[in-house]
The first five atom37 places (N, CA, C, CB, O) and aatype in JSON, in Angstrom:
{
  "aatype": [20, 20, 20, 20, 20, 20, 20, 20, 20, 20, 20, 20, 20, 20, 20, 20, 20, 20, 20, 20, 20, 20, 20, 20, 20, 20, 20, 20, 20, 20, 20, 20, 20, 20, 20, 20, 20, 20, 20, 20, 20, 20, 20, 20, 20, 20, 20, 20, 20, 20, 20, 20, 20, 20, 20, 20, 20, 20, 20, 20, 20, 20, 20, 20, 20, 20, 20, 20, 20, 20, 20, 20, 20, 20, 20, 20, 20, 20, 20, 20, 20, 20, 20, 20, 20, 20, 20, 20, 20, 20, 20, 20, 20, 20, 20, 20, 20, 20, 20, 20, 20, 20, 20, 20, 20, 20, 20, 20, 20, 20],
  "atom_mask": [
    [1, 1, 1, 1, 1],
    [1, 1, 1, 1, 1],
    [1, 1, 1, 1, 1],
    [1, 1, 1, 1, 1],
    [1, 1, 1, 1, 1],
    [1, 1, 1, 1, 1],
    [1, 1, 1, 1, 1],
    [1, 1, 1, 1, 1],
    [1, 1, 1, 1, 1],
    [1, 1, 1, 1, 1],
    [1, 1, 1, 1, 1],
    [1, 1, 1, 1, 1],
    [1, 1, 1, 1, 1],
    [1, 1, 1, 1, 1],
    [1, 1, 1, 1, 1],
    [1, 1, 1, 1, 1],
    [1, 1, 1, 1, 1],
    [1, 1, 1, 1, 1],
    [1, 1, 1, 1, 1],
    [1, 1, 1, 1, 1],
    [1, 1, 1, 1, 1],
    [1, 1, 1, 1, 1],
    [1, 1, 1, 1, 1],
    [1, 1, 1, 1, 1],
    [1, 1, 1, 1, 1],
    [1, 1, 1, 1, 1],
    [1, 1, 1, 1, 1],
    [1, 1, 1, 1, 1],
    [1, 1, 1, 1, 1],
    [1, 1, 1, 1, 1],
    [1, 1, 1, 1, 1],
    [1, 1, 1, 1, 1],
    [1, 1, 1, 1, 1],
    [1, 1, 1, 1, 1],
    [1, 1, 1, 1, 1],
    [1, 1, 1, 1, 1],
    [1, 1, 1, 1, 1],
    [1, 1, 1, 1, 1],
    [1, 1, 1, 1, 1],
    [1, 1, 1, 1, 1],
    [1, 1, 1, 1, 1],
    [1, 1, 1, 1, 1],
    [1, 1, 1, 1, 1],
    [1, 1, 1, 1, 1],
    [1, 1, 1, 1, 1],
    [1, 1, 1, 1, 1],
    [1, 1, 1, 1, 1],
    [1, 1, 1, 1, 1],
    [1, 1, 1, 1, 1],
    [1, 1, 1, 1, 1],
    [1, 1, 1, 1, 1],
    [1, 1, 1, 1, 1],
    [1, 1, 1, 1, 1],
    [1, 1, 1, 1, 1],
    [1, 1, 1, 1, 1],
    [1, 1, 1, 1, 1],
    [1, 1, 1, 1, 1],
    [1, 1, 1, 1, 1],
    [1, 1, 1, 1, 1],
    [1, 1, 1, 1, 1],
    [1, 1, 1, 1, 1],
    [1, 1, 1, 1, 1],
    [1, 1, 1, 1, 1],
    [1, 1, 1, 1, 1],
    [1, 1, 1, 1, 1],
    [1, 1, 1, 1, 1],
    [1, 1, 1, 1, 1],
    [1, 1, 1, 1, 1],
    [1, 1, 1, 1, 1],
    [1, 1, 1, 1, 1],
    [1, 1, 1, 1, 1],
    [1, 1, 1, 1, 1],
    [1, 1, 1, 1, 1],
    [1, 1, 1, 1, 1],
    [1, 1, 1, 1, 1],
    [1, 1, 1, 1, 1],
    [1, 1, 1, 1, 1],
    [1, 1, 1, 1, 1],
    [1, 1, 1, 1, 1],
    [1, 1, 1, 1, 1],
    [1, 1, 1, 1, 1],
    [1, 1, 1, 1, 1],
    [1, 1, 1, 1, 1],
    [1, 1, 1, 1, 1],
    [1, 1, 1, 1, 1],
    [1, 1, 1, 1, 1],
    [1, 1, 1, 1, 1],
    [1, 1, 1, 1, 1],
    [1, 1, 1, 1, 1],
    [1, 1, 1, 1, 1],
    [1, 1, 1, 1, 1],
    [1, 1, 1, 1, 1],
    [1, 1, 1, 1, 1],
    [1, 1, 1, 1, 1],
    [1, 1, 1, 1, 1],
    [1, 1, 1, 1, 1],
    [1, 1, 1, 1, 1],
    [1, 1, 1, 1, 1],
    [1, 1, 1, 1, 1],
    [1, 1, 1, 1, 1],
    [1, 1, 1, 1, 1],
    [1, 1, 1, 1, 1],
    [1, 1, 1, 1, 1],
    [1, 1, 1, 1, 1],
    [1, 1, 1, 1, 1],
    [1, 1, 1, 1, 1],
    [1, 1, 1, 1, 1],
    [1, 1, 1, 1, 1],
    [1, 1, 1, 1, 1],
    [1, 1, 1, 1, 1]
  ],
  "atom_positions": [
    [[-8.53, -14.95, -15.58], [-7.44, -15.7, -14.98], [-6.26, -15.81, -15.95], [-7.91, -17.08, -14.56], [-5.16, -16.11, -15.49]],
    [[-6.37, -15.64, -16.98], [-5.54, -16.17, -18.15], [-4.35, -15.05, -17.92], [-6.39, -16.16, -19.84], [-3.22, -15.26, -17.48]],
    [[-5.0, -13.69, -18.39], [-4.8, -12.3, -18.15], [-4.14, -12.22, -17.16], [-5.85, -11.53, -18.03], [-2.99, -11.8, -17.25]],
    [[-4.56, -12.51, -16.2], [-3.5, -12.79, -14.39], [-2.06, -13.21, -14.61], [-4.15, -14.39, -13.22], [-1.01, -12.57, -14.48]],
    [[-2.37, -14.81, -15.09], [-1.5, -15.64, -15.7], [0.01, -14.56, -16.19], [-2.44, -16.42, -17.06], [1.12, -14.39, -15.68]],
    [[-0.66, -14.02, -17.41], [0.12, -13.76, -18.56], [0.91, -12.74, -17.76], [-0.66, -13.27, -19.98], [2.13, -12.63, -17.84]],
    [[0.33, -12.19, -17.17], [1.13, -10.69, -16.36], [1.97, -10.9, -15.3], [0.1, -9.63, -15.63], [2.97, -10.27, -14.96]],
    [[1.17, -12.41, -14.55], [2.72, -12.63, -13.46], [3.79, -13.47, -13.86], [2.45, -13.34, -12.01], [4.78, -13.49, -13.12]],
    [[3.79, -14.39, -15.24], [4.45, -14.75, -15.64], [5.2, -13.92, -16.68], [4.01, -15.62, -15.79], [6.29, -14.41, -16.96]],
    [[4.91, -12.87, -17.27], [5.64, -11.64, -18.06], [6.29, -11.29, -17.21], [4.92, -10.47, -18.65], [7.46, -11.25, -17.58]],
    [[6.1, -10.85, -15.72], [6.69, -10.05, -14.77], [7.64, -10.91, -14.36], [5.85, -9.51, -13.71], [8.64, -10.37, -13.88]],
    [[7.64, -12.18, -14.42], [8.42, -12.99, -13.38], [10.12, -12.88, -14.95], [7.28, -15.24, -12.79], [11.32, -12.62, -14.83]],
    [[9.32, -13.23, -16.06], [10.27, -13.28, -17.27], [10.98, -12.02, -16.85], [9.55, -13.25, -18.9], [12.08, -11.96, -16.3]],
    [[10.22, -11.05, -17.18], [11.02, -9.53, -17.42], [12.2, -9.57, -16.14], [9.7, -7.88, -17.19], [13.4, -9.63, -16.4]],
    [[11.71, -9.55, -14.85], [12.45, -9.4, -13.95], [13.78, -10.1, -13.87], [11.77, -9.6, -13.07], [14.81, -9.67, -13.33]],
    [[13.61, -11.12, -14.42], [14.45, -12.49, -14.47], [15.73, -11.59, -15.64], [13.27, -14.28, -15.33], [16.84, -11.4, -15.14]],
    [[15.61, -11.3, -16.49], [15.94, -11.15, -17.87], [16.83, -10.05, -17.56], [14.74, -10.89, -18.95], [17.96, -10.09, -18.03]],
    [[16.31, -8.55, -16.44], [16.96, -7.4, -15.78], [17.61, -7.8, -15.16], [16.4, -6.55, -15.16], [18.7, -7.26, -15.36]],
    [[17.71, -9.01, -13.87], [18.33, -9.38, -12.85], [19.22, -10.06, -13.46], [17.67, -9.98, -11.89], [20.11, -10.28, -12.65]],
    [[19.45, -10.46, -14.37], [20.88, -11.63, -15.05], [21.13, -10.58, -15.62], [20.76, -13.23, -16.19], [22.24, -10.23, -15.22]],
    [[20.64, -9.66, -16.51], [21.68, -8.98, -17.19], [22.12, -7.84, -16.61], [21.35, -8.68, -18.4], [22.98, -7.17, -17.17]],
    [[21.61, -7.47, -15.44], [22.12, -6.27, -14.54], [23.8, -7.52, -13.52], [20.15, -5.49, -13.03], [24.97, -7.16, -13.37]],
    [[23.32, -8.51, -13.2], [24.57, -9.38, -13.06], [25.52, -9.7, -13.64], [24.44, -10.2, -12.92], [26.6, -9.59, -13.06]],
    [[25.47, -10.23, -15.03], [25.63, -10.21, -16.18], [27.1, -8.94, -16.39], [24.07, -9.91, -16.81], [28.28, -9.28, -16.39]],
    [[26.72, -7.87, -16.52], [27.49, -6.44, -16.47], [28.27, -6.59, -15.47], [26.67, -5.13, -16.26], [29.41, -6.94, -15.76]],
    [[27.95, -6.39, -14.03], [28.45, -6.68, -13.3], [29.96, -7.87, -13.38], [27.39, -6.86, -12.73], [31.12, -7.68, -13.75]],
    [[29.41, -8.79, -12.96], [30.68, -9.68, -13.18], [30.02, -10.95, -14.35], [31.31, -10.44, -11.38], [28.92, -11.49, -14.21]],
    [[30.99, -11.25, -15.49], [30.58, -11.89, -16.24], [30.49, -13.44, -15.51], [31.34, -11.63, -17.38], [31.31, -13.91, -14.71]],
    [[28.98, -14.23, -16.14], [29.26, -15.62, -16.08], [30.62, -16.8, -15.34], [29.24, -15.7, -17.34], [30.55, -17.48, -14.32]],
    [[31.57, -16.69, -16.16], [32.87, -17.26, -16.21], [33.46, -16.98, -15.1], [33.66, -16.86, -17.24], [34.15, -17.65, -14.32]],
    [[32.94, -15.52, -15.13], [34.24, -14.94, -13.03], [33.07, -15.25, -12.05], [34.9, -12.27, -12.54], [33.23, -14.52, -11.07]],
    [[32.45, -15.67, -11.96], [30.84, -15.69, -10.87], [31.53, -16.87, -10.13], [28.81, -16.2, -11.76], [31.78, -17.99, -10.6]],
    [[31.79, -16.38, -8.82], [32.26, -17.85, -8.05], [30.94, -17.82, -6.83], [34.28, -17.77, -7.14], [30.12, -16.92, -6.66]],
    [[31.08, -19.16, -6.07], [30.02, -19.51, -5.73], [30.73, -20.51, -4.41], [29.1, -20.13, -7.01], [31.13, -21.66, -4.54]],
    [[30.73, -19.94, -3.55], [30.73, -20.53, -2.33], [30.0, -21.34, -1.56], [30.81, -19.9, -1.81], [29.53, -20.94, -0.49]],
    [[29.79, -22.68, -2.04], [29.36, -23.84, -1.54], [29.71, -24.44, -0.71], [29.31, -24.49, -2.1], [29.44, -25.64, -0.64]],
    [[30.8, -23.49, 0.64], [31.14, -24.29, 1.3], [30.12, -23.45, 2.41], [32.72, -24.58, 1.38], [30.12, -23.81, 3.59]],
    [[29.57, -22.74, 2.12], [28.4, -21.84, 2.9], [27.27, -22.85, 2.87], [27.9, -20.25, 2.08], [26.94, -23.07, 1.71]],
    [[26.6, -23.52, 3.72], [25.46, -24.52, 3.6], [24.56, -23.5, 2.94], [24.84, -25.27, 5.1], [24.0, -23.73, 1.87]],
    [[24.46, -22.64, 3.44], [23.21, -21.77, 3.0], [23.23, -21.64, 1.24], [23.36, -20.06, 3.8], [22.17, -21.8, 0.65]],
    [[24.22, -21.4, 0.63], [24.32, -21.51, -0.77], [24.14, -22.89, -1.15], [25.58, -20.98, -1.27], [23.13, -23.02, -1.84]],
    [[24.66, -23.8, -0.98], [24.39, -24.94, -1.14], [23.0, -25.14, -0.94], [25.14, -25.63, -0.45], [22.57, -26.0, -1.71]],
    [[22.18, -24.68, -0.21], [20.93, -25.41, 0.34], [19.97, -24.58, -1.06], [20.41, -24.95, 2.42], [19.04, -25.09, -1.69]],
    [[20.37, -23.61, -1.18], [20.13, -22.26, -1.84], [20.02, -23.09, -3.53], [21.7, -20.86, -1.5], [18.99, -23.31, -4.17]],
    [[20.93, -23.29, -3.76], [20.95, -24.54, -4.94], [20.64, -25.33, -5.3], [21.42, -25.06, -5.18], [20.1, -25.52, -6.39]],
    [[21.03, -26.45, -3.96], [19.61, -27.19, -4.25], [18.58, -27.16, -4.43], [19.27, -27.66, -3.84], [18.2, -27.83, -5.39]],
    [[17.31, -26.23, -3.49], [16.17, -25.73, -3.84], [15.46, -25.6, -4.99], [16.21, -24.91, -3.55], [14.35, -25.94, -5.38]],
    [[16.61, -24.89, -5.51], [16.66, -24.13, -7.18], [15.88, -25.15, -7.99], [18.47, -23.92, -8.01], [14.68, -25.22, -8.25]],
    [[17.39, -26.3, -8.47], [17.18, -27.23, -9.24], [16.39, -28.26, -8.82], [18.18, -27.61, -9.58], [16.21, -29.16, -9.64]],
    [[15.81, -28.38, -7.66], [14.67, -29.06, -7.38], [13.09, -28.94, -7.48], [14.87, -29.2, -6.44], [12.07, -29.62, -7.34]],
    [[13.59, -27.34, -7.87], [11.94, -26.52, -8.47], [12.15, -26.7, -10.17], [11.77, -24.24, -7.96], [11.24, -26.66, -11.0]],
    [[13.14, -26.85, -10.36], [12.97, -26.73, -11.95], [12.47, -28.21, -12.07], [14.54, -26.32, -12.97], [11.46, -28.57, -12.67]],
    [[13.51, -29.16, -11.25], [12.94, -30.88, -11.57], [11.64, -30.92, -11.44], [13.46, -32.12, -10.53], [10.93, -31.34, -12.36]],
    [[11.24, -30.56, -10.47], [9.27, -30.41, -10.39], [8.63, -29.5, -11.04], [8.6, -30.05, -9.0], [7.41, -29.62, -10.98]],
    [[9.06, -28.57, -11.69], [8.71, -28.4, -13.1], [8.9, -28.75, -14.09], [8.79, -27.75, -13.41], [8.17, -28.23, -14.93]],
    [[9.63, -29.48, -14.47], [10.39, -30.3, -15.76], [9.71, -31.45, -15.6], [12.14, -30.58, -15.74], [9.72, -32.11, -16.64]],
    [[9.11, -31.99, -14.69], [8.15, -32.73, -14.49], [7.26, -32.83, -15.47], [7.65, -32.45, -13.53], [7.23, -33.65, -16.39]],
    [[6.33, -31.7, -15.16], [5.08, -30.95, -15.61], [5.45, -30.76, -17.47], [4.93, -29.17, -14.56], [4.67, -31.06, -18.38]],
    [[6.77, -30.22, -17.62], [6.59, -29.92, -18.79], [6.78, -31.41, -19.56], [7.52, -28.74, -19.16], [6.31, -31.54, -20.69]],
    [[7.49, -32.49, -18.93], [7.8, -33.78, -19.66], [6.23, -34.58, -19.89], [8.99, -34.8, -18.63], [6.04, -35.38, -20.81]],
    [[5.31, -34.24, -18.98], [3.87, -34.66, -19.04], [3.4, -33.84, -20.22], [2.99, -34.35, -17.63], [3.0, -34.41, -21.24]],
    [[3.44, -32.53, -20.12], [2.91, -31.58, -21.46], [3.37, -32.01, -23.12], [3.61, -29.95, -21.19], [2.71, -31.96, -24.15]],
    [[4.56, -32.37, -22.92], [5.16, -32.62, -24.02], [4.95, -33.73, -24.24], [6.3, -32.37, -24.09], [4.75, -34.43, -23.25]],
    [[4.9, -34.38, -25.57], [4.68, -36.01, -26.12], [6.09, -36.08, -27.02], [2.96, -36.32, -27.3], [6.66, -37.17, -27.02]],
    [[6.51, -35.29, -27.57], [7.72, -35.69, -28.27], [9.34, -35.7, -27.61], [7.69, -34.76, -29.4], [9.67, -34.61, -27.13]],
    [[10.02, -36.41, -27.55], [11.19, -36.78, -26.8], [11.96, -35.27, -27.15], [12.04, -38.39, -27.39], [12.38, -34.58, -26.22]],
    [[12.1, -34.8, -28.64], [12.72, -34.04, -28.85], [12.64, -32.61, -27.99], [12.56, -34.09, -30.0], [13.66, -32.09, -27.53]],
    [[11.61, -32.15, -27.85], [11.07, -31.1, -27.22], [10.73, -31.41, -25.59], [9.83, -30.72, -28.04], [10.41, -30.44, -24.91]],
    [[10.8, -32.74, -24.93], [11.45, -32.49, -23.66], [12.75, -32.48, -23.61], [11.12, -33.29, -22.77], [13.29, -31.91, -22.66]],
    [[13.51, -33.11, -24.58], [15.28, -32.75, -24.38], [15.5, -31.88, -23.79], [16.15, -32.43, -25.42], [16.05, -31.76, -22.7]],
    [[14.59, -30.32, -25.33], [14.98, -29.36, -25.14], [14.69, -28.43, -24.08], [14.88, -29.03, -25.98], [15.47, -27.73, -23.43]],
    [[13.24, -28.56, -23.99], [12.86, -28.15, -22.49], [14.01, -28.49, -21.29], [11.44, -28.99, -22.08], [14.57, -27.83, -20.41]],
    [[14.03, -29.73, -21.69], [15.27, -30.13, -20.09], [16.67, -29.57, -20.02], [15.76, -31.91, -19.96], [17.42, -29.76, -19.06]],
    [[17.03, -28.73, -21.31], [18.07, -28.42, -21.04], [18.18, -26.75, -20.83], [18.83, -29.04, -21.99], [19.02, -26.09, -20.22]],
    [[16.88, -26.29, -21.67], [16.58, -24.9, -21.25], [16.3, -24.84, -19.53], [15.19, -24.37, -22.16], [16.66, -23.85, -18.89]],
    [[15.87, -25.58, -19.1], [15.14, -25.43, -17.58], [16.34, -25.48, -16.66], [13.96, -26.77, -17.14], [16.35, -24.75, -15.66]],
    [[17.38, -26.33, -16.94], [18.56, -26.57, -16.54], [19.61, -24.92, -16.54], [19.04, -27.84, -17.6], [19.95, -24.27, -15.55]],
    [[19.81, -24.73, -17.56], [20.88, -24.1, -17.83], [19.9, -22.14, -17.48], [21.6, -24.74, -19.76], [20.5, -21.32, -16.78]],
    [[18.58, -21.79, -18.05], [18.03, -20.82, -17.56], [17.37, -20.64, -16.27], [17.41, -20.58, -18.29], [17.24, -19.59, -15.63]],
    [[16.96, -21.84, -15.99], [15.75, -21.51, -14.99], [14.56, -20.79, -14.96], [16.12, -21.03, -14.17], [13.65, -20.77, -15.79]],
    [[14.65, -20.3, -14.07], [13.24, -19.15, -14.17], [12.64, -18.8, -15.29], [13.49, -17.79, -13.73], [11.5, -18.93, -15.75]],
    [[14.1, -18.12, -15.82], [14.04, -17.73, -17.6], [12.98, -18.49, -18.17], [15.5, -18.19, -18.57], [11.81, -18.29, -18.48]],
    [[13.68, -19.32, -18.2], [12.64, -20.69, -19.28], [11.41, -21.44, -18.69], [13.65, -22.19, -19.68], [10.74, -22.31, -19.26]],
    [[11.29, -21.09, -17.81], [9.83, -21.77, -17.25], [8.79, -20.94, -17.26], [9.83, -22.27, -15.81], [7.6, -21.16, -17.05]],
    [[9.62, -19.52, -17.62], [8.25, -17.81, -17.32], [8.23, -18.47, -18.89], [8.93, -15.22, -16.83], [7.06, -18.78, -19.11]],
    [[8.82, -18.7, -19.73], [8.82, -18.64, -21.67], [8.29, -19.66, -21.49], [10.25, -18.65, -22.9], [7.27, -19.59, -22.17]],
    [[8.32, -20.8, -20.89], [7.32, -22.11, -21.27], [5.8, -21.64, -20.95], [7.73, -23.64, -20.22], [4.88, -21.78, -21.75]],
    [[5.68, -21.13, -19.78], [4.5, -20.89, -19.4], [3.62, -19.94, -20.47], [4.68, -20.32, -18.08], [2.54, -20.37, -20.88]],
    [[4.09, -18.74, -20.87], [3.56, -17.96, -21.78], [3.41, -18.26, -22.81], [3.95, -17.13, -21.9], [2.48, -17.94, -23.56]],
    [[4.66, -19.18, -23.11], [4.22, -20.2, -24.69], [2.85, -21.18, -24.61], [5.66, -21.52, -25.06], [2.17, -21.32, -25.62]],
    [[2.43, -21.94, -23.16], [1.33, -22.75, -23.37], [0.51, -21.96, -22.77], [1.34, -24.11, -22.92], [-0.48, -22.67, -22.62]],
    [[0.25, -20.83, -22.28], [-0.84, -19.77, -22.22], [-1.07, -18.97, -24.09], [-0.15, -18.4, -20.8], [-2.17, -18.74, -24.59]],
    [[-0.39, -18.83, -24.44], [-0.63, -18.56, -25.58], [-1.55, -19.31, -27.13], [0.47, -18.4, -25.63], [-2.32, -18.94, -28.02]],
    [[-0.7, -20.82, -26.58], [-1.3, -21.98, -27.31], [-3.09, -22.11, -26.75], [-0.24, -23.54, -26.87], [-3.9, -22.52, -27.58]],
    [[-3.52, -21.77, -25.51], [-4.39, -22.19, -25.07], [-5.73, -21.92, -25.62], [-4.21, -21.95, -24.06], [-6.17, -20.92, -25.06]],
    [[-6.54, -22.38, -26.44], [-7.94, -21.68, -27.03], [-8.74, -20.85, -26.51], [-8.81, -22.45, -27.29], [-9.02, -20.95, -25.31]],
    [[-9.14, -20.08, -27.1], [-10.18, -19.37, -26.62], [-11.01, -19.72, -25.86], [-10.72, -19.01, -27.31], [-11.48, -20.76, -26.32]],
    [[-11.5, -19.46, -24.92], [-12.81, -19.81, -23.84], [-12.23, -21.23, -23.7], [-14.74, -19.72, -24.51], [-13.02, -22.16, -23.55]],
    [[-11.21, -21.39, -23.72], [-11.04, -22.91, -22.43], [-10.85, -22.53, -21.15], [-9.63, -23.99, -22.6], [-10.53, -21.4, -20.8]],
    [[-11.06, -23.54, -20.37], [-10.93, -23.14, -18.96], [-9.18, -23.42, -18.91], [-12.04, -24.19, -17.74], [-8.39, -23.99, -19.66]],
    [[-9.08, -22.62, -17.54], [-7.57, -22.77, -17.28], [-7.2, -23.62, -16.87], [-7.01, -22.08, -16.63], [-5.99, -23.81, -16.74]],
    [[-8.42, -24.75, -16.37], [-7.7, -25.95, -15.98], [-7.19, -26.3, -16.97], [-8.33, -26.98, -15.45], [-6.15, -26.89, -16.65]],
    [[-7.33, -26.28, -18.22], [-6.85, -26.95, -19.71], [-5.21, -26.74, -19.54], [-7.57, -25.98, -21.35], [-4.45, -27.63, -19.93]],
    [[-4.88, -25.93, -19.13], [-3.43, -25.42, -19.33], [-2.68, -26.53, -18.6], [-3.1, -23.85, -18.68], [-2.02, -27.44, -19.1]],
    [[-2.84, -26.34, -17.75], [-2.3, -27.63, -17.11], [-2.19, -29.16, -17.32], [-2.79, -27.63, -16.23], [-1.53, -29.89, -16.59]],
    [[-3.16, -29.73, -18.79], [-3.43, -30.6, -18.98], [-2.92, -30.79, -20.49], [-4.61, -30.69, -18.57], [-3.13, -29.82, -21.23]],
    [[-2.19, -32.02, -21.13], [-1.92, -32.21, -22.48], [-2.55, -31.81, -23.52], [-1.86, -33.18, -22.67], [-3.59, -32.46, -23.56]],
    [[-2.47, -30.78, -24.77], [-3.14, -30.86, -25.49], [-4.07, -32.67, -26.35], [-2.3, -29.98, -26.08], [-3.66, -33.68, -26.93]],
    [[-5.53, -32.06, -25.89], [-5.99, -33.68, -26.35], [-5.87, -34.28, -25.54], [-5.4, -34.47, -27.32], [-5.9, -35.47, -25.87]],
    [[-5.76, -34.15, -24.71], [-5.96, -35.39, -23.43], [-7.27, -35.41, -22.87], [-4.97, -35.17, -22.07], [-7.54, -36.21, -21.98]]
  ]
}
């Protein structure tokens, strides 16, 4: 399962990483306009940052030090996807040997 893990969250990173920087080229950051008067973009947005909040959730439970949910909260914010495929592989990585995967999900030491 871990192995599973690591590969759909590598895939989800990688893809993420091609798709901004194939955009990226395209039209930079700064010129990217965004038509919010389209509900559908708007709704489209919201969604977004409402999956990161319910993941930023998860990572503010994982984390015990204020400093490192800051930072989490502002990576999750400003990357998205980006940073939640890198959180994930970072605490799949941390995870010991022969623990179960429920562990991952749960505070170190808890």
């Amino acid at each position: 399962m871990k192995a599973r893990l690591r590969l759909l969250f590598g895939a989800i990173l990688a893809a993420m990483l091609v798709v901004t920087t194939w955009a990226s080229l395209k039209v930079p950051l700064w010129r990217a306009g965004s038509d919010l008067s389209d509900p559908w973009s708007l709704a489209t947005l919201c969604d977004a940052y409402a999956g990161f909040l319910t993941f930023f959730a998860w990572v503010a439970y994982k984390e015990r030090a204020a400093g490192a949910r800051i930072l989490w909260f502002v990576l999750i914010m400003a990357l998205g996807n980006i940073a939640m495929a890198a959180y994930v592989l970072r605490e799949l990585a941390r995870l010991p040997e022969g623990a179960p995967i429920e562990a991952l999900l749960l505070r170190r030491g808890a």
